[in-house]
N, C-alpha and C positions, 0 to 999 in steps of 0.2 A: 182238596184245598178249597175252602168256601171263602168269598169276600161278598158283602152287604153292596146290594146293589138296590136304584130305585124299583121302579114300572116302567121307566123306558131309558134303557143302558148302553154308554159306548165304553170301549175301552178297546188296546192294542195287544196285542200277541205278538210279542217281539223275540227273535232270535238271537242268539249271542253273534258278535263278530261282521254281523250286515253292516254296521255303517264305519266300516274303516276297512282302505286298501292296505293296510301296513300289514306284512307277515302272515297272511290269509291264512297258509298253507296247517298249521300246527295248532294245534290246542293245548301246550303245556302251559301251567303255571305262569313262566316268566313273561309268555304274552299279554296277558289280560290286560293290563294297564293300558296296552295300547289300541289292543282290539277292543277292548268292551268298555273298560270305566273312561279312560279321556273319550273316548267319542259320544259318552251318555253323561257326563257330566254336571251337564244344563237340563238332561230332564229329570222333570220335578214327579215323577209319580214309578208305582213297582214295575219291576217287568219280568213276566212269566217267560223263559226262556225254552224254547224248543228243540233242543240238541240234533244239530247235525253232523255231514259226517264230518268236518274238520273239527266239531270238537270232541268226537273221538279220536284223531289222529295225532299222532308221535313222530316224532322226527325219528330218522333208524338211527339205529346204533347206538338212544337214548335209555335210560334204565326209568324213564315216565311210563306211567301206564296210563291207558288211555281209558278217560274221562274222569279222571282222580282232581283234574282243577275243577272242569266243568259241576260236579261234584260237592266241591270245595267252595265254590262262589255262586250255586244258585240251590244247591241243596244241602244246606248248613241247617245244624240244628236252632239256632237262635239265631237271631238279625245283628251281624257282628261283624266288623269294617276286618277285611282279612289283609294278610301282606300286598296279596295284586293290584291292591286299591290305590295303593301309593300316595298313601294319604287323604286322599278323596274323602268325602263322607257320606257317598254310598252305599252301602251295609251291602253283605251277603243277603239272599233268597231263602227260603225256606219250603219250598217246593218240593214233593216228597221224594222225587226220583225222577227217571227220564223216561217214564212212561207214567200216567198221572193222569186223573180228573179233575178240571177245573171245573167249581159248581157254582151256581148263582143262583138267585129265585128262577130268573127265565131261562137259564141258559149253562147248559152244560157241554163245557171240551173235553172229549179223550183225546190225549197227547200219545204219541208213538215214537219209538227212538228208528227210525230205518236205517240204522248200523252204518261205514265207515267208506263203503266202497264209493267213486264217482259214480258208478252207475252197475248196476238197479239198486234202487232201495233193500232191505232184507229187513223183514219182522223177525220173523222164523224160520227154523231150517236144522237142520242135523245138529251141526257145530255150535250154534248159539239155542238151540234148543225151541220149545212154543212157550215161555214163558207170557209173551205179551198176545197171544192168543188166547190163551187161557184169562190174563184181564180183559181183554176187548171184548169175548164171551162174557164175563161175569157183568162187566160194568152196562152191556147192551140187555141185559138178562135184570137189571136194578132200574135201568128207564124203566122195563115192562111193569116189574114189581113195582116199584113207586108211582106207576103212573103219571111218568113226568108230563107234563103238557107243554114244555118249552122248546127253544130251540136247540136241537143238537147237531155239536160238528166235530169233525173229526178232522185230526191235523200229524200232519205227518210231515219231514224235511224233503223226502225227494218227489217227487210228481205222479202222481198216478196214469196223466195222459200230460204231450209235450205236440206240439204241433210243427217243431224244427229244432234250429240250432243244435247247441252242442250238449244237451242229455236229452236222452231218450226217458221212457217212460217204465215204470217198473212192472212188468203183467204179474211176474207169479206174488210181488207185494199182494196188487190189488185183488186177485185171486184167492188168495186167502182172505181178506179183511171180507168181501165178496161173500165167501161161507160162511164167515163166521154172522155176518149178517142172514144171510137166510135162514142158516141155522135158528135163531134167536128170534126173528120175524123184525128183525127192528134195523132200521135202517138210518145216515144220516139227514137231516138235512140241507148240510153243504160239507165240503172238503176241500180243508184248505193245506198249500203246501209251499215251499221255495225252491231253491235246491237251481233249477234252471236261472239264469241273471235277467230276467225279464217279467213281466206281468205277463198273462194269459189268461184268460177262460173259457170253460168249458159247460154246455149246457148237456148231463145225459141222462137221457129218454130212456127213466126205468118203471115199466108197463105205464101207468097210469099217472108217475111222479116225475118231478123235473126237479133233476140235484144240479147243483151249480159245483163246479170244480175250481175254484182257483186257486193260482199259481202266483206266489209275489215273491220273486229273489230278486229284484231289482233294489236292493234300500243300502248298495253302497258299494260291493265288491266288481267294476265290471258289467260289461253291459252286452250281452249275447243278441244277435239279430236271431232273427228265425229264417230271413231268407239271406242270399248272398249278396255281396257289396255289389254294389250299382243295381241289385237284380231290382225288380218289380216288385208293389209290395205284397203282401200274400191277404188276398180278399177274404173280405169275412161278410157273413157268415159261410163257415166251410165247416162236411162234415168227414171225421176223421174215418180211414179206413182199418177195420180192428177186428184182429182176430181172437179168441178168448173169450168172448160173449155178445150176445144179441142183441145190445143195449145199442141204444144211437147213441151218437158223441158229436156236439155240435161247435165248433171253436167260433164262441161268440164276439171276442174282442181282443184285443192285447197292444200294448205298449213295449217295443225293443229299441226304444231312444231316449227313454227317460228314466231316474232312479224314481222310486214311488213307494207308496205305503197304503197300507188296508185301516179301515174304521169300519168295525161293528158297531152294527145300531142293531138292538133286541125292544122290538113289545110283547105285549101278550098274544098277541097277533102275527109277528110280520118277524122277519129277520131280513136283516138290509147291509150287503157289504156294498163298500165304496173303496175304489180306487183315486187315490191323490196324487197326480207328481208333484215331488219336492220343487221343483223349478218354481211351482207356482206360490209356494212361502207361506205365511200363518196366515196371509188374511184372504186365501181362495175357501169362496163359501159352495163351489159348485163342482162334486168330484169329476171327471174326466170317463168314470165307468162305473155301473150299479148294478146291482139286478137285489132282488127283492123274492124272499118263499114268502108265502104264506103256509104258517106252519100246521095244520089243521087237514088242506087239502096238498100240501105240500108239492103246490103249483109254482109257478113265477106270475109274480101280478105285481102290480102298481102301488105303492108304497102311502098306507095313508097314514102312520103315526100312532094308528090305535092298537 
């Protein structure tokens, strides 16, 4: 999937179902209207949807299969206002599936579907097969080829690392994604994901690079602490204790009191996420949390614009 973008690019990675508490639980057909078109209603621009696991899930006993809406209203062949819309004039997506590259001059996403469970995530495995191993190999194997010189990020619904609350972190997900990066020599330079009801990040220390990890499930469903009610709050910067690999993992900031949302900023240069909380409305000009690669040395440095 390509859209035209300048030399210095924002735009949002939105998830279906974040910004509405009503009937979270299921992803058939007859919810949409309430979960995804009346709560997007008012935004005026596309949204690339990330499939998580409640939009594969089914209600039992149901003859739905699951992600046949999901399916339906963000991977449609032409831009076409479907039943869920309920009149709206929202059009369906045309996104090629629930694993996909989104491309840009500067800036290229692989999307991953981490399948249906609350917890851990699953790419791959016996039952559902390596299907998305096999693209995550080719598409990290097409940076090399192509020589991309941009930012690359890799996104995925449940967490790779979690610092509390109520989901844990996926190991054997990131274990695998993990190979298939060494394998190919290519790595990303951030990793974004939801899935936990709060913001978090994480800064980890892989030899000589510093990948940013963050976590944004806060944009509407609920609002998970990380530490417990009344407790103290949990200092930062802290570094996570992990077993699975050698890498440090540094939990650099997070937000469990506020709903919030991510803006990518791409240059030729620099790749810049920001953290918003909603509380603070369209006219806050100053995120609440940043961090900044420089894609080149694929350090964390200071964000100049170029």
């Amino acid at each position: 999937m390509k859209r035209r973008n300048s030399r210095c690019s924002s735009f949002i990675l939105a998830t279906s179902y974040t910004a509405s508490e009503k009937r979270y639980s299921f992803g058939e057909a007859q919810y949409y209207y309430d979960q995804f078109y009346e709560p997007y209603r008012d935004y005026p621009a596309p949204i690339i949807a990330l499939a998580g696991n409640h939009d594969g899930m089914v209600a039992p006993g149901t003859n739905a299969t699951t992600l046949t809406a999901f399916l339906d209203n963000f991977c449609a062949e032409k831009f076409e206002v479907t039943p869920e819309a309920g009149g709206l004039a929202r059009t369906a997506q045309i996104q090629p599936g629930v694993f996909f590259t989104f491309e840009a001059p500067l800036l290229r996403i692989l999307a991953l579907y981490s399948n249906t469970l609350e917890d851990p995530g699953v790419i791959a495995n016996p039952t559902i097969g390596n299907s998305q191993l096999a693209y995550l190999e080719a598409a990290l194997n097409r940076v090399k080829s192509d020589n991309f010189k941009g930012a690359l990020i890799l996104a995925h619904h449940h967490p790779a690392y979690t610092a509390g609350g109520k989901h844990g972190w996926s190991q054997d997900m990131l274990a695998q994604i993990d190979e298939t990066c060494k394998k190919t020599g290519v790595w990303p330079h951030a990793v974004l994901s939801a899935h936990a009801h709060n913001y978090q990040r994480f800064t980890r220390l892989h030899g000589e690079t510093q990948i940013p990890y963050v976590t944004c499930g806060n944009s509407g469903h609920g609002l998970t602490r990380l530490t417990r009610k009344n407790g103290p709050p949990l200092r930062t910067p802290q570094q996570l204790q992990i077993t699975g690999h050698d890498d440090r993992v540094i939990l650099e900031n997070y937000d469990d009191q506020d709903y919030g949302y991510l803006r990518i900023v791409v240059t030729a240069k620099q790749l810049r996420i920001e953290y918003q909380p909603a509380s603070d409305g369209d006219q806050a000009k100053t995120p609440d949390d940043f961090v900044t690669v420089d894609l080149a040395s694929r350090k964390l440095v200071h964000f100049t614009g170029a």
